[in-house]
C-alpha positions, 0 to 999 in steps of 0.5 A: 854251755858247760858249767860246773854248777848252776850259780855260774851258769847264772852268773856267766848268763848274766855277765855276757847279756847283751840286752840283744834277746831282749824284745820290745815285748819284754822291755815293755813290760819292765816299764809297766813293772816300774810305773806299778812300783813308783804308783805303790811307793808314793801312796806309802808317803804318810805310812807310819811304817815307813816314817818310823823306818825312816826315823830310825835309818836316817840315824845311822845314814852315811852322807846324803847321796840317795832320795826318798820317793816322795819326801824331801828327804835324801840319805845314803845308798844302801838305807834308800834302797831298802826304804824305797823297796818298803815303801813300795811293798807296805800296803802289799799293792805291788806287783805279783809273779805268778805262779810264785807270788813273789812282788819282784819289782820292789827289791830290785827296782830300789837298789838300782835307783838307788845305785843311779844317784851314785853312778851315771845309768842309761835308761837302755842298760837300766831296763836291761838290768832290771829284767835279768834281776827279775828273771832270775829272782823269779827263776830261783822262786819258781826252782823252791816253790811251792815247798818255799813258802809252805815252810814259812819263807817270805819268797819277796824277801828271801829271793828279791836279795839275788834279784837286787844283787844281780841287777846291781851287779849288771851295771857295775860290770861285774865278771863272771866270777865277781857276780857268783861271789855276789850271789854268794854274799845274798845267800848268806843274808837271804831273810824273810818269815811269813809269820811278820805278815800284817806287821811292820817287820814284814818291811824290814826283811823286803828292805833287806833284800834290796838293801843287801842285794846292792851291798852284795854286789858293792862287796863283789866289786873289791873282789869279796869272796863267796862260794862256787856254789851259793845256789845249788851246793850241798848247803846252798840257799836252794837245799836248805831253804826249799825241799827237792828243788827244780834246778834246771829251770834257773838256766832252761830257756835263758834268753827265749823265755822272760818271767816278767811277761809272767807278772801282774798288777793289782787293783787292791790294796790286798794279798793277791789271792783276795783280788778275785774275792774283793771283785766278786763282792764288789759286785755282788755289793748292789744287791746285797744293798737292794735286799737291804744291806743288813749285815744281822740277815747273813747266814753264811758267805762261802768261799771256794778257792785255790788252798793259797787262798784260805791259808794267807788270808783266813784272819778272822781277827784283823785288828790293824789295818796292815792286816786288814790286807791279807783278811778274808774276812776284812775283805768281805766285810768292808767291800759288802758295807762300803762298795769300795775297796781303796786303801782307806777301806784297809786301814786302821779305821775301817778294821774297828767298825763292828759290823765289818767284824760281824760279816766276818764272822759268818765266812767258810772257805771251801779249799779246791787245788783245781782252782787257780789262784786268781779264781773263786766262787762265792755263796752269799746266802741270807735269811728268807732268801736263796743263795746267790752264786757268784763264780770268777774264773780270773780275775781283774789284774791276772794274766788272763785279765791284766791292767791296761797301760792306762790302768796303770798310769791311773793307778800311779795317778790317784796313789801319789794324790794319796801319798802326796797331794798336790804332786803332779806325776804326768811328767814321770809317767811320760819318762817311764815310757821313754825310758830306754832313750833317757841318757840319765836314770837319775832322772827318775828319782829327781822327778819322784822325790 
């Protein structure tokens, strides 16, 4: 294939799929992707992120065309998108790419339901769409990373905007040329620090990107006009948001290789790096009970990680519950008083407890780069008594030990109970799984909201 550059390359990928590469393999695992983002969205349904977020949209909402999951509540196109993709990330329980760490569902899966509600979808071509989103969403992640985000980038929001553009755009039959000025627009509105992490604006940037990837490609259809380049120019977003950027992975195995098969989900409520942390507490939890449990007896707890772990999650001082999420020392503490570790024990209450501060207190980490992400070793070591080493070496909801299908169905099951009691999910689940036979996506939002 001779291109020019790599954003039309992308772009003419995009617009000639067929949705024939795609394997059963692969659909399949869209699917699981979107039963993990409708579970993660409903249990956001009594958020006070969320319900300012909404207070303040619905103010400025253009007509009444899209739903909010899980409320009684509609408002236009654009304000749905970036609410439902916030909703789906706030309790950072969605889905996570490896080796990127970019949640790649929320920002695309938003925009194209959203986009559902204006227009007639197919389940076929809607899970075809969501896949080239994700890909190439995952593509540009994997071509900045790792330099990226050690620069401070939040990867979700500033490469979810090209996922939702391009998802967006596949349905609404965008050319070529049309889909790279999209790409175009999302470049220049690619936004997302990691410094808003464990606050409420870390939702304002992943609504963004879902929000103004659909806006991207909308703008695209009037024929709004970008440049040739907006990926790998001279000052596209690949140089001036990363450093030597890996360009020839966005287009290397197009149509053999799907980066969706390189997603997981989660089974906490927590930064991704703390799932191997929180497993390994949890079970050293019966005998830390059986030794007498006393938080005053704990000398120290070391932790030996990947150094993703220590830098996202060494927060000694977690004062709300949203940052109870990426807390190492949160995580430790409430999983070796309470055995559990749901959503109840990251919120605001579970933080002022003044003995999941004094375990806190007594962690170390141990950075070790051979490590993978989804592995650690742990030393619990108290008084009068020898340390007790427990190593993972991947943990539950990795590659290497993902959640079943029927883990997944559950996961969606208790989260609308927490998010909306009373509210029976099983027919949504059924059509998920029947997705590419269902003649109206629209469906989906009518059984969610």
């Amino acid at each position: 294939m001779s291109l020019p550059n790599y954003s039309q390359a992308i772009a003419q990928f995009v617009n000639q799929s067929t949705g024939a590469e795609i394997s059963p393999v692969v659909l399949h695992e869209a699917k699981r992707s979107l039963m993990n983002y409708f579970a993660v969205a409903f249990a956001a349904g009594k958020d006070e992120t969320i319900a300012k977020a909404i207070a303040v949209l619905t103010r400025f909402s253009a007509n009444q065309s899209a739903s909010i999951l899980g409320r009684h509540l509609n408002t236009d196109m654009l304000n749905a998108a970036a609410l439902n993709a916030m909703a789906a990330n706030v309790f950072d329980f969605d889905d996570t790419h490896i080796p990127t760490i970019i949640h790649p569902t929320a920002p695309v899966a938003a925009a194209i339901l959203a986009l559902s509600q204006s227009q007639k979808i197919h389940g076929r071509d809607f899970l075809h769409a969501l896949i080239l989103g994700m890909e190439f969403e995952c593509r540009i992640g994997n071509a900045i990373s790792p330099t990226h985000y050690s620069r401070g980038w939040h990867i979700t929001s500033t490469c979810g905007v090209f996922g939702s553009a391009i998802a967006a755009g596949k349905l609404m039959n965008l050319t070529a040329q049309q889909l790279n000025w999209a790409l175009g627009s999302a470049s220049a509105q690619a936004s997302g620090l990691v410094e808003t992490l464990g606050t409420m604006s870390k939702s304002m940037s992943v609504g963004n990107a879902a929000r103004n990837g659909l806006l991207s490609a909308i703008l695209a259809a009037d024929d709004f006009a970008g440049p040739d380049a907006p990926l790998d120019g001279e000052r596209g977003f690949l140089r001036v948001f990363g450093e030597g950027p890996k360009l020839e992975g966005l287009i290397e195995g197009l149509g053999l290789q799907w980066e969706v098969l390189n997603n997981t989900y989660k089974p906490y409520p927590c930064g991704v790096v703390l799932n191997p942390v929180i497993q390994t507490c949890l079970e050293f939890y019966q005998q830390f009970q059986l030794d007498g449990g006393d938080p005053r007896s704990i000398e120290y707890i070391e932790l030996t990680g990947n150094p993703l772990l220590r830098q996202r999650t060494d927060r000694p001082n977690a004062r709300t519950g949203r940052e109870s999420q990426v807390s190492a020392q949160h995580a430790v503490g409430i999983c070796l008083l309470r055995g559990k570790a749901g959503l109840p024990e990251f919120s605001d209450a579970a933080v002022s407890d003044p003995l999941v501060t004094l375990i806190g207190k007594t962690l170390r980490f141990v950075d070790d780069a051979t490590m993978d992400v989804d592995a650690v070793r742990i030393a619990f070591k108290y008084q009068h008594q020898p340390a007790t080493v427990i190593t993972i070496a991947h943990a539950k909801g990795s590659l290497a030990d993902p959640l079943t299908d029927a883990d997944l169905e559950h996961k969606l099951q208790d989260l609308a109970a927490y998010g909306k009691p009373g509210y029976d999910p099983s027919a949504l689940i059924e059509q998920i799984w029947a997705l590419e036979s269902m003649a109206d996506v629209s469906q989906l939002m009518r059984l969610a909201a």
